[in-house]
N, C-alpha and C positions, 0 to 999 in steps of 0.2 A: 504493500500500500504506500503511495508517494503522500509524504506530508510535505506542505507549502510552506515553502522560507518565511519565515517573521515579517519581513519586509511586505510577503505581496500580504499574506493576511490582516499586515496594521492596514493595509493601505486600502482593501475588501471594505474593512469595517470604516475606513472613512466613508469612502466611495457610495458606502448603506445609509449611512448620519447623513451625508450631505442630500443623497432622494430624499429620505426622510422632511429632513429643513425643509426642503420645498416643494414636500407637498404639502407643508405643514404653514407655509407660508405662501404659499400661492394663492388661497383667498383672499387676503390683504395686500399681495399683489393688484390682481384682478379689483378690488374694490377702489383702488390709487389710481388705477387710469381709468376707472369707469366713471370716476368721479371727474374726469376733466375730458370724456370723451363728448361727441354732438351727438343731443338728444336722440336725433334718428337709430342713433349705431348701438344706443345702451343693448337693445333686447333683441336687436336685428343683425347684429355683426358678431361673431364668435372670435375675433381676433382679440390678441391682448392690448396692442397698442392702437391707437386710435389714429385717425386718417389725419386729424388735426386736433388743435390743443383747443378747449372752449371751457373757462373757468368761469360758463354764468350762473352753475350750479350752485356756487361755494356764494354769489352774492347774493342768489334768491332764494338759497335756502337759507342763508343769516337774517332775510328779511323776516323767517319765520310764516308759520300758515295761521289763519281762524283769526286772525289781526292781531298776534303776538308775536314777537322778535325773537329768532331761535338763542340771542343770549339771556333772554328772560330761563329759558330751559336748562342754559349751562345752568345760570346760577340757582337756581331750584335742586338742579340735580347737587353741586356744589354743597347747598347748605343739609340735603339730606344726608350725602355723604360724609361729609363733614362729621355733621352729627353724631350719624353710626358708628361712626368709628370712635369718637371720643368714651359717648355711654357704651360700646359690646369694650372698648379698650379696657375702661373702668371696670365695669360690673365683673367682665369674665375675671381679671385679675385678683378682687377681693375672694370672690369663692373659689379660685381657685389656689389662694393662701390658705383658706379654711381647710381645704380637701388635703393642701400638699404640708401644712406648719403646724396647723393646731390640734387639740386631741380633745374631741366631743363625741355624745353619747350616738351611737349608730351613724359613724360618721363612713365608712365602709357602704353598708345598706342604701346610704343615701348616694354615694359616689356608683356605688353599681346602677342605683335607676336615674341617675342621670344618663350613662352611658348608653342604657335600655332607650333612652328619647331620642338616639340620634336614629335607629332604624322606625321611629316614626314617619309616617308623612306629613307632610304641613298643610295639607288639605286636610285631614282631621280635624287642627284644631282653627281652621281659616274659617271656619264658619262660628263659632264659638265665639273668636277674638273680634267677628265682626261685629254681631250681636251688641258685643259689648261696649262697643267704640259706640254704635250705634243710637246705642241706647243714652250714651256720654255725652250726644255730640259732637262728637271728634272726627267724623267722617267726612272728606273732604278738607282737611288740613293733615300738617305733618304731623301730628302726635301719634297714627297708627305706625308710621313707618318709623320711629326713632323709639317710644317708648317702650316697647319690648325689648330693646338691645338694652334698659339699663335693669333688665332683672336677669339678666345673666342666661339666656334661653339658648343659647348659639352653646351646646355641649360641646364640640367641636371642638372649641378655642377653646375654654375651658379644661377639655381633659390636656390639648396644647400644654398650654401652661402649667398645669400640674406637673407633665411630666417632666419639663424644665425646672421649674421649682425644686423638686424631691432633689435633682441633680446639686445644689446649694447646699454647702456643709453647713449642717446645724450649729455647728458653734460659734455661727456668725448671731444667729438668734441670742445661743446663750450669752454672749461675750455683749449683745447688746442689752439684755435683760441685767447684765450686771451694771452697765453702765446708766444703768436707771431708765430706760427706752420702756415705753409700753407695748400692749401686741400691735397697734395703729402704727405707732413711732417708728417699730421694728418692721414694719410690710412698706412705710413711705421710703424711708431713710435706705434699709438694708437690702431686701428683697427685691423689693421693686426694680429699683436701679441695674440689679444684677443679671433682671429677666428682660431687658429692653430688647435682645434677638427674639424672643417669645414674643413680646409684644408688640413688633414691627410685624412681624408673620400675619400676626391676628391682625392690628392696623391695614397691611395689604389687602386680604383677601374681603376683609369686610367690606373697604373701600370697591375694591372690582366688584363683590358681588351686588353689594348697594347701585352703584352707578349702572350695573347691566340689570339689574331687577326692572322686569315689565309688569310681573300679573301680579304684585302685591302693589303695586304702584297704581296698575291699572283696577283694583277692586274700591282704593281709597281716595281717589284723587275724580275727582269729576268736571271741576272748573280747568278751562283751557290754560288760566293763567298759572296755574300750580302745577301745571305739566310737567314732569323730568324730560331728560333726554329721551329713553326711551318711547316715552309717549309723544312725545314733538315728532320723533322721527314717522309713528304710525299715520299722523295726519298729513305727510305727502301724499299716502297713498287711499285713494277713494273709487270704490268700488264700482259706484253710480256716474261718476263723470273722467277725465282725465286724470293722472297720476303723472307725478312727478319725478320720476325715478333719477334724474339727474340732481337736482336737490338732493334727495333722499342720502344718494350717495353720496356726493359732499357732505354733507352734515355728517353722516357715520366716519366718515375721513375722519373726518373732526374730533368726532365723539371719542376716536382709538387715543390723540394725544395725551390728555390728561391721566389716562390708566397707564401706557408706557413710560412718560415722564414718574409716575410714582413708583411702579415697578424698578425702573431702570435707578433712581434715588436711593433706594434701599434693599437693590438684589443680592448686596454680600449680605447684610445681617438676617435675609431673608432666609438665605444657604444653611447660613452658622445656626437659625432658629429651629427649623423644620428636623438639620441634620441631630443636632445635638437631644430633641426634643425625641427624636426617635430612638436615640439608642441611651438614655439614660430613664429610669423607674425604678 
């Protein structure tokens, strides 16, 4: 049996990563020049590059549709995002001090049926939580979309950060319990600071998945002027008269910067959080 010199085989496995890359990056390809191709050629030309350059997409669809301005949208999506990320930052971090520092009665029991809610569906409890907003008031502003992040409902991040946490030798606690720190003192000052790869992790993904959320966006939002991104993008496209698809795609052009620029800001301690968070318990 012939085995293949080192050389061609590194060179195979590049040769597989680099298909990979782009088939993996060929819709964002494809979406970049769709977004500055003429209107006619969007749906009708199968070519990647476009016959000529026509950016009226990116200025009609900034005008925004329904007579709202598509950076009314950024900044909507902005302050939700924003948001989420601050309260899921907060919340999952104190319980998950509780779960990984402190020592309370059935703390275990409760650490297990949290774990038990991540193979939940969220369409169980979407009807529940609507109800209840409903009943509040609160439908149709942002308080559905941001106040469940500050009771700590994202287990996900949560067990995250546990597992990070556990990895902190406790005799930073004890060493701080001597020098008169209370258990608040000891999770601002000690812990906290030490789990910021943990909490970039959880900061990211909350951020992307906030900013790409359409159907929880789209259950609570109903005025055009509270529209996020995703929902600005839907009203180029109308079923009953013409469609915008060269807008559309600009605008989504668009919409990719602010998720890459945060990714690309924090991709090392993203590495250092995810990797470390997996192999320490």
């Amino acid at each position: 049996m012939t085995v293949l010199p080192r050389s061609a085989r590194s060179a195979g496995w590049h040769v597989l990563c680099l298909v990979i890359v782009a088939v993996v990056l060929y819709p964002l390809v494809w979406l970049a020049f769709a977004s500055v191709k003429p209107p006619d050629e969007i749906l009708s030309r199968l070519a990647l590059l476009p016959t000529r350059l026509v950016f009226d997409g990116y200025s009609k669809g900034w005008e925004g549709a329904a007579d709202v301005g598509f950076g009314r949208f950024f900044l909507n999506s902005f302050l939700v995002a924003g948001l989420s990320v601050a309260a899921n930052v907060l919340s999952c971090s104190l319980a998950a001090f509780a779960f990984a520092r402190l020592k309370f009665r059935f703390r275990g029991a409760l650490f297990a049926f949290m774990i038990t809610t991540l193979m939940l569906p969220y369409h169980v409890t979407l009807i529940p939580q609507y109800v209840i907003f409903q009943q509040a008031g609160l439908v149709n502003t942002f308080v559905p979309l941001v106040l469940p992040k500050l009771l700590a409902t994202e287990a996900f991040f949560v067990f995250l950060i546990v597992q990070f946490m556990r990895g902190i030798p406790r005799e930073l606690d004890e060493a701080a319990t001597i020098d008169g720190c209370s258990v608040y003192r000891t999770f601002w000052h000690v812990v906290l600071p030490l789990s910021k790869p943990a909490l970039v992790t959880t900061s990211i993904f909350t951020f992307i998945w906030t900013w790409n959320d359409f159907f929880t966006q789209m259950v609570y939002l109903n005025d055009t002027e509270k529209f996020t991104v995703p929902l600005g993008l839907r009203l180029f496209v109308d079923t009953s008269s013409e469609s915008n698809f060269g807008a559309m795609f600009a605008m989504s052009a668009l919409a990719l910067v602010p998720i890459v620029l945060f990714f690309l800001a924090f991709q090392r301690l993203l590495v250092e959080g995810v990797s470390t968070s997996g192999l320490k318990g």
